[in-house]
N, C-alpha and C positions, 0 to 999 in steps of 0.2 A: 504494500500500500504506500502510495508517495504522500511527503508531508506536504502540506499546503500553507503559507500563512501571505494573509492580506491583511494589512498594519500601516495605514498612516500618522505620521508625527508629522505636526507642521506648528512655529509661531510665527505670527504675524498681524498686520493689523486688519480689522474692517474696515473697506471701501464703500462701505452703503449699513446702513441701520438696517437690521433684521427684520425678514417680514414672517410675519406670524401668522397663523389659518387653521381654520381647525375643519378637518375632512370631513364627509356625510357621514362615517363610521363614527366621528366622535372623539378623533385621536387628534389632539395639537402638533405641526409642523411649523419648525422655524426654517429660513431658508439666510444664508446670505456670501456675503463674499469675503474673502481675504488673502491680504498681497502679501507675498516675501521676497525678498530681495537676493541676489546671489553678485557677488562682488569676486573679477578675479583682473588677474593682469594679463595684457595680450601679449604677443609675443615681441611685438616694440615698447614693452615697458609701460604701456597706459594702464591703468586701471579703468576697466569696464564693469558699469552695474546692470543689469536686466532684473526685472520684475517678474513675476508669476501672479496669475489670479486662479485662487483654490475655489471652488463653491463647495459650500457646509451646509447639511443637512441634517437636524436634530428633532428626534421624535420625542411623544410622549412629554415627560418632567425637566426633561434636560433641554425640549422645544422650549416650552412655558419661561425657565433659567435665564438662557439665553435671551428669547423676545424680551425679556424685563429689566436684565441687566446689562445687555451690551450695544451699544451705539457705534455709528461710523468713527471709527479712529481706534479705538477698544485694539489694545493688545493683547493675543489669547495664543494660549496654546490650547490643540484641538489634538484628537486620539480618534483615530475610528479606522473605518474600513475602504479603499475603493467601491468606487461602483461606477457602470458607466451606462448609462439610458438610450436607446435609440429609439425614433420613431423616425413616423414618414412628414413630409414638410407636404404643404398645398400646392407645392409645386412639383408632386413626386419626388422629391427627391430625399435620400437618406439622411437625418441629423444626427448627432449623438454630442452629449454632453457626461461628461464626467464630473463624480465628485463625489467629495470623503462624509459618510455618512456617520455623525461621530456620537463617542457614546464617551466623552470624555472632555471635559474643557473647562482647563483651571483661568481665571483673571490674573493677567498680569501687569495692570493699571496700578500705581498705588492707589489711586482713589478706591479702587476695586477692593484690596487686600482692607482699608481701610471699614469695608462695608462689613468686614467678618467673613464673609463668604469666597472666597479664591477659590477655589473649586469644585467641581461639580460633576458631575456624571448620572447616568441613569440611576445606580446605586445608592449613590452617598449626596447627599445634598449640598455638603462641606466636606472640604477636604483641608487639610492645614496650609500643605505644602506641597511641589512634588515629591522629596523623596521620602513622603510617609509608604505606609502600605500601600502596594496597588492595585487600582479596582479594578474586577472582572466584570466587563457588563455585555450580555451577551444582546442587544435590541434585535427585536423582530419585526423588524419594517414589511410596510402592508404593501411596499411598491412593487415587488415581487414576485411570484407565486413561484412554488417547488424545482417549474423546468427554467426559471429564470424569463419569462417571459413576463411584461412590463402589466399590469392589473391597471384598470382605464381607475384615473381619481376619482372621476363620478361615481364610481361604484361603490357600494360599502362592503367592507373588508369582512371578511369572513374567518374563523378559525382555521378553516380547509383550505384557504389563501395563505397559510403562513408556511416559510420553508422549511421547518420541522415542530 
């Protein structure tokens, strides 16, 4: 049997305030963005910076978290998993967007830490720090169903919808 692991780490900041929505099933989704920065030297000596834009998806307690306490700017570190969506676009044509579905995201704002609250996860509502214990959260996102095929959002999510 081959081992498998899908694991993102990313900190950086948000570029847009979190939108928050709650599904016909009843389950809160936050959605938003966040840049990192990667800094190296070329080969004439310059130092070159590029940008990344991540999109985060957080379900459940840790959507609710998020929508309430993170605004555009908010620097955060995020934990969760790959994923990458395809559909069809109105013009035929194929889309796909990626993004880390997280089930982990400590504040690393002082204002943040100031609030008592720095981290969060589906699990743990607070967390001290990062190098406290760490949390295992396994989320069962409703976007999926068993053969990986995408579950339309209008729908309401079913137990038999989930991938185990």
């Amino acid at each position: 049997m081959a081992m498998s692991l899908n694991r993102a780490q990313i900190i950086g900041n948000l570029t847009r305030d979190p939108e928050m929505r709650q599904i016909p099933g009843g389950q809160v989704v936050t959605s938003f963005s966040i840049a990192t920065n990667f800094t190296w030297t070329d080969q004439n000596g310059q130092k070159q910076d590029k940008a990344e834009f991540h999109n985060i998806v957080a379900w459940r307690k840790l959507a609710e978290i998020c929508g309430q306490y993170l605004k555009k700017g908010s620097k955060v570190f995020i934990e969760g998993r790959m994923q990458t969506k395809a559909w069809e676009a109105e013009d035929g044509s194929k889309k796909y967007r990626t993004e880390i579905v997280a089930d982990n995201m400590i504040m690393l704002d002082r204002k943040g830490n100031e609030m008592g609250t720095p981290g969060m996860s589906n699990d743990n509502f607070a967390q001290p720090d990062m190098a406290s214990a760490p949390m295992t959260s396994n989320p069962t996102t409703p976007e999926t169903t068993g053969m990986g095929n995408p579950v339309p959002s209008n729908d309401e999510v079913t137990i038999d919808d989930l991938p185990f």
